[in-house]
Biotite code that builds the C-alpha atoms (Angstrom):
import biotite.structure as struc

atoms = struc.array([
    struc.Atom([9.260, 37.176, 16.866], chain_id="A", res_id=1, res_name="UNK", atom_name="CA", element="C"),
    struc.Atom([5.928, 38.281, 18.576], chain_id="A", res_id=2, res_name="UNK", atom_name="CA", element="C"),
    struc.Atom([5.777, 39.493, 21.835], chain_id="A", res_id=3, res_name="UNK", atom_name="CA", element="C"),
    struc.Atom([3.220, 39.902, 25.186], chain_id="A", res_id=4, res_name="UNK", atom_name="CA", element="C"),
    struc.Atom([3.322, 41.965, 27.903], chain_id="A", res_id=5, res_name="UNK", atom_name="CA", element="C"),
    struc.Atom([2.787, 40.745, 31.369], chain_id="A", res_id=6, res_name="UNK", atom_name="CA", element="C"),
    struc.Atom([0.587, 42.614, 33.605], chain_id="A", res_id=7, res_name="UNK", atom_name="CA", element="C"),
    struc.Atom([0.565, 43.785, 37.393], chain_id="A", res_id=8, res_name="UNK", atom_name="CA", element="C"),
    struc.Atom([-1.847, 40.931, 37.877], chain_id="A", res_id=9, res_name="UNK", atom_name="CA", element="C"),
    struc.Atom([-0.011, 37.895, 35.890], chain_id="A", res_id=10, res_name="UNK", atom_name="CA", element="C"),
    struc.Atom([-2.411, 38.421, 32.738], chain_id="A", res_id=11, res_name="UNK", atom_name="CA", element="C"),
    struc.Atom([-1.168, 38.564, 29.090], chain_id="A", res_id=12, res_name="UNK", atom_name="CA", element="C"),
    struc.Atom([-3.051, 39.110, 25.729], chain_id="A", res_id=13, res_name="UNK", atom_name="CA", element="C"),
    struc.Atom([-2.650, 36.569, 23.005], chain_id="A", res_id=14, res_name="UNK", atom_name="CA", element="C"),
    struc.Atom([-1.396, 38.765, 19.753], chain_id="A", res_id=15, res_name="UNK", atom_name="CA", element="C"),
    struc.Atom([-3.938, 38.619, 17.114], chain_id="A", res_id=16, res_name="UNK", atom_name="CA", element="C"),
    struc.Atom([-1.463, 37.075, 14.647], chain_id="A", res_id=17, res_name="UNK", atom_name="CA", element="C"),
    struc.Atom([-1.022, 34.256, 17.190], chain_id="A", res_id=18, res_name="UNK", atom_name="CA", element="C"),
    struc.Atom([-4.713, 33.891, 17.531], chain_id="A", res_id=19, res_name="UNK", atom_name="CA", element="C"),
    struc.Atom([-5.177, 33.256, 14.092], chain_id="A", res_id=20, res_name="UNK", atom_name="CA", element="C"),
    struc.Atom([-2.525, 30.638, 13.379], chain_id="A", res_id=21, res_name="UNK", atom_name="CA", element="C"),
    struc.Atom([-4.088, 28.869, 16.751], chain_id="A", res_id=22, res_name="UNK", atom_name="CA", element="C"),
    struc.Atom([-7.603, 29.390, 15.511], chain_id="A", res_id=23, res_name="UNK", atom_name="CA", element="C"),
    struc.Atom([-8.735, 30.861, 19.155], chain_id="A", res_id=24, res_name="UNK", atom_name="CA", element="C"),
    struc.Atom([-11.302, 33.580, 19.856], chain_id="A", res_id=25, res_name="UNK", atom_name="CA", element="C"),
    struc.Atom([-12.983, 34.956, 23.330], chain_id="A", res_id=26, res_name="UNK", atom_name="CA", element="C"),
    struc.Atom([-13.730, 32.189, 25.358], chain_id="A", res_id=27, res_name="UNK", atom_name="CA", element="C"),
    struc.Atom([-11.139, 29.442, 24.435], chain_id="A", res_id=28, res_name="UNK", atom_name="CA", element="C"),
    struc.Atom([-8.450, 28.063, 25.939], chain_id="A", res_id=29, res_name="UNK", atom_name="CA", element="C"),
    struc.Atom([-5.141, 27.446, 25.395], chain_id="A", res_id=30, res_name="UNK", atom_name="CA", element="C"),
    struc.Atom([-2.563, 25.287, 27.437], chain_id="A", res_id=31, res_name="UNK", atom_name="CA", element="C"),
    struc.Atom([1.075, 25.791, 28.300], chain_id="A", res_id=32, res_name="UNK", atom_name="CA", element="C"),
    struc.Atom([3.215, 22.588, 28.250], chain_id="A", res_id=33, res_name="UNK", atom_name="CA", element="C"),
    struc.Atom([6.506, 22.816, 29.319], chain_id="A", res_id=34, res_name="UNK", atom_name="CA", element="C"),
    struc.Atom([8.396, 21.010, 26.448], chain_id="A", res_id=35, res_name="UNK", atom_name="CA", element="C"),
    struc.Atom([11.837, 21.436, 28.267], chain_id="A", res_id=36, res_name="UNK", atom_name="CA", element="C"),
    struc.Atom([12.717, 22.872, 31.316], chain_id="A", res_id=37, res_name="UNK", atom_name="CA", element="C"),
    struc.Atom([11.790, 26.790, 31.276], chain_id="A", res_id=38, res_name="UNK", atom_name="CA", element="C"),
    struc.Atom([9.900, 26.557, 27.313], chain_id="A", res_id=39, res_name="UNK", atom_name="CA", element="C"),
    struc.Atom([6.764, 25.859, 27.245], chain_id="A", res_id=40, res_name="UNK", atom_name="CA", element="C"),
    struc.Atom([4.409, 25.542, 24.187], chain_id="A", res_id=41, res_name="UNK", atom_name="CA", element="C"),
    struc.Atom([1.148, 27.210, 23.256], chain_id="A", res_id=42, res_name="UNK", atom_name="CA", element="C"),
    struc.Atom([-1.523, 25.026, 22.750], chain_id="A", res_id=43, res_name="UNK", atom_name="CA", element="C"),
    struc.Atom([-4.626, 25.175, 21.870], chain_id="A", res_id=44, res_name="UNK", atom_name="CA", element="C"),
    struc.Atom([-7.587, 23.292, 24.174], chain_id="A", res_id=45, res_name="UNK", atom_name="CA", element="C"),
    struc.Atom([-10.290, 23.935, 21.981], chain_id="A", res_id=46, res_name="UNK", atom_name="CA", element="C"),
    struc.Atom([-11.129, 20.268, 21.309], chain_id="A", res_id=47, res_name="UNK", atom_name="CA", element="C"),
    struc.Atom([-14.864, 19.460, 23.003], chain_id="A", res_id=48, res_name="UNK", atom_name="CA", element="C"),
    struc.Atom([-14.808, 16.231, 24.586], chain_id="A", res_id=49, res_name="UNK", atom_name="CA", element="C"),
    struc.Atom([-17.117, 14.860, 21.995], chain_id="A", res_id=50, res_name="UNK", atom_name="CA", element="C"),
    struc.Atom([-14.328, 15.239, 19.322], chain_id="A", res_id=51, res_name="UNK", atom_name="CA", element="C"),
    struc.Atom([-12.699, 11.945, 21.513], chain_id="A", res_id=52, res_name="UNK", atom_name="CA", element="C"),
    struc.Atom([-15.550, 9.869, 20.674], chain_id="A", res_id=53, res_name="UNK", atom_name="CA", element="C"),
    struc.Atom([-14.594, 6.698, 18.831], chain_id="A", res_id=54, res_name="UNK", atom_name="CA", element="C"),
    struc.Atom([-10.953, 6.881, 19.000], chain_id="A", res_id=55, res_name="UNK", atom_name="CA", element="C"),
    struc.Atom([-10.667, 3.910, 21.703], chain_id="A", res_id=56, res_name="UNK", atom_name="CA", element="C"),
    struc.Atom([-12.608, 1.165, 19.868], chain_id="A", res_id=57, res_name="UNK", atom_name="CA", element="C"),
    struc.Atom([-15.121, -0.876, 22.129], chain_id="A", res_id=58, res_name="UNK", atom_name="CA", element="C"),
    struc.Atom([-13.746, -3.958, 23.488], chain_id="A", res_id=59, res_name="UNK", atom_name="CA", element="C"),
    struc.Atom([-14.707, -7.739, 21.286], chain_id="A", res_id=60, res_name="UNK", atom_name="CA", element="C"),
    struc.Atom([-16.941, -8.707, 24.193], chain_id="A", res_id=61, res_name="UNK", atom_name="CA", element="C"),
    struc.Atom([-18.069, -7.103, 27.501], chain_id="A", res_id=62, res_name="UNK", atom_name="CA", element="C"),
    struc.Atom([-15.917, -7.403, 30.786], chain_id="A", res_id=63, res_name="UNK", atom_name="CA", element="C"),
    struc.Atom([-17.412, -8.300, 34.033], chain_id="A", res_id=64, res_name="UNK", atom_name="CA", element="C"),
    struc.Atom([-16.683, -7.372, 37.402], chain_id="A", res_id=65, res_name="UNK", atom_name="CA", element="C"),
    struc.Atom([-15.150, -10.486, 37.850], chain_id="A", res_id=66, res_name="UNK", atom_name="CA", element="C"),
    struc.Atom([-12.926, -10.918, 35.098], chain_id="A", res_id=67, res_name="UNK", atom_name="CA", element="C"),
    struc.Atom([-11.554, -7.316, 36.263], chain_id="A", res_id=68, res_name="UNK", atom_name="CA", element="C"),
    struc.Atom([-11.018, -8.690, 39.487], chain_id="A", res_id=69, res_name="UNK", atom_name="CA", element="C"),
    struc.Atom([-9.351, -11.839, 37.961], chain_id="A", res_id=70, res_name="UNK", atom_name="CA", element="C"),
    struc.Atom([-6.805, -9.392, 35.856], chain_id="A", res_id=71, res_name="UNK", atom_name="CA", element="C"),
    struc.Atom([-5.785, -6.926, 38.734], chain_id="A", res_id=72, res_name="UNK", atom_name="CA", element="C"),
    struc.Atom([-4.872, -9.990, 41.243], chain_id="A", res_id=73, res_name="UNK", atom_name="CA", element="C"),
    struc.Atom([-3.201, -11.807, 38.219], chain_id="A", res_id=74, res_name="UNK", atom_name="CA", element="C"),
    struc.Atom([-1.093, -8.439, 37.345], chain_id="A", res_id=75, res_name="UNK", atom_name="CA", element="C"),
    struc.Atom([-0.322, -8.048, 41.669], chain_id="A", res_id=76, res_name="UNK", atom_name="CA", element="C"),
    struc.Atom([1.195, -11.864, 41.890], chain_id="A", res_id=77, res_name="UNK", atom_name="CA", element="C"),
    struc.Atom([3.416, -10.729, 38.988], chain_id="A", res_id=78, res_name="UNK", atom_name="CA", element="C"),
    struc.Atom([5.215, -8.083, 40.994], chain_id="A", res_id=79, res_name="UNK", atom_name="CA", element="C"),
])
């Protein structure tokens, strides 16, 4: 099991062996999702926000205001 430290001013410091299996360095960041209530998981945010291009394919034709419009009152009447 590895281990941090907490300090005075709510800072810890990643272990190097944890740093390495995460693939962080200076600079990166890392995310703590709770996974249950009081666990959370280490993750690693070092994704850029180009690495999400293409993974929602472009819709078969464009969509106009209108047809927006159309869907959102069609969707309200439902409820």
């Amino acid at each position: 099991m590895t281990i941090a430290v907490l300090t005075s001013k709510g800072q810890i410091t990643i272990p190097k062996s944890v740093r390495e299996r995460l693939k962080v360095d200076a600079g990166d960041r890392v995310e703590f999702v709770e996974s249950a209530q009081g666990v959370f998981t280490l993750v690693a945010a070092t994704r850029d926000v180009q690495a999400l291009k293409g993974l929602i394919p472009k819709p078969g034709r464009p969509v106009s205001i209108d047809d927006m419009n159309r869907a959102i009152a069609r969707a309200g009447s439902k409820r």
